[in-house]
C-alpha positions in Angstrom: 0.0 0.0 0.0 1.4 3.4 -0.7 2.4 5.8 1.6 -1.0 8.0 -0.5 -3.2 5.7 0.0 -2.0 5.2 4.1 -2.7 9.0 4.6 -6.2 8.8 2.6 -7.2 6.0 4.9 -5.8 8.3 7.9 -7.8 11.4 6.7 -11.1 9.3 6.6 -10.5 7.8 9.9 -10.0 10.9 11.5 -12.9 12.8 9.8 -14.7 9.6 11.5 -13.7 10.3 14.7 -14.3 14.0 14.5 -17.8 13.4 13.4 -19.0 10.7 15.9 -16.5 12.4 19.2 -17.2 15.9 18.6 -13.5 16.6 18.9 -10.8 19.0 17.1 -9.4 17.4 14.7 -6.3 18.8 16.0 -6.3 16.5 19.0 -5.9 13.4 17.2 -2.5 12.2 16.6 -1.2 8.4 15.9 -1.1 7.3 19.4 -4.5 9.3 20.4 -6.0 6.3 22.1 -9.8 7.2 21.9 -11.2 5.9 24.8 -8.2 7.1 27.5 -8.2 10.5 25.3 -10.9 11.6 23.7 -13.4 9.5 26.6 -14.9 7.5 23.7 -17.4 4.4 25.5 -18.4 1.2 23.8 -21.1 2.6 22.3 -18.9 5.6 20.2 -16.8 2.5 19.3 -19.1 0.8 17.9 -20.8 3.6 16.0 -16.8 4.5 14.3 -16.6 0.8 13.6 -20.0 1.0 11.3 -19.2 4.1 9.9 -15.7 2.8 8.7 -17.1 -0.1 7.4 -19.3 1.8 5.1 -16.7 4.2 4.3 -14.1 1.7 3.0 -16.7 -1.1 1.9 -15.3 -3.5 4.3 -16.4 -5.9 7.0 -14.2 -5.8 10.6 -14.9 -8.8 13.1 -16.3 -8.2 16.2 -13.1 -10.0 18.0 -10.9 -7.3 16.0 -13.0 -4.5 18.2 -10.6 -4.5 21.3 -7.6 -3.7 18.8 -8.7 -1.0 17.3 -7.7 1.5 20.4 -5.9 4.3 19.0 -5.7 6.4 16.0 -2.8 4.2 14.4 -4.3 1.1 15.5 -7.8 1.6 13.3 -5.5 3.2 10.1 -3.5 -0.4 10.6 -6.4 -2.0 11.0 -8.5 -0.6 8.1 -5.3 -0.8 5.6 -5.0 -4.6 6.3 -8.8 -5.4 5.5 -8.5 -3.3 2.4 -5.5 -5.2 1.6 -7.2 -8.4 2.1 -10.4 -7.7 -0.6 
């Protein structure tokens, strides 16, 4: 995957985050853990998990949930189920 293509998934997750947190984009960095951060529950997880699987057309287990803690984390996360398709 191209370093591009990293940053557009990056741009989308955050845009994600911003939209479902309420949060400055500003504050979101790599290691931005969103629940010890931004004070993200279950429920907000859940909601970015949905909304990222309609943004990238992709389908993320409910046992790869716990992973996906920071910023970094998702972008991996989301890179290596686009990779897979």
């Amino acid at each position: 995957m191209t370093k591009e293509t990293v940053q557009a998934i990056e741009d989308v997750v955050k845009n994600i985050i911003v939209a479902e947190l309420r949060v400055d984009v500003n504050q979101l960095g790599p290691s931005t853990h969103l629940m010890k951060d931004l004070g993200a529950d279950s429920l907000d997880a859940l909601n970015i998990t949905v909304r990222l699987e309609e943004a990238f057309k992709i389908k993320i287990p409910d046992e790869a949930l716990p992973k996906f803690l920071s910023v970094s984390d998702i972008v991996q996360g989301v890179s290596a189920y686009l990779a897979a398709r």
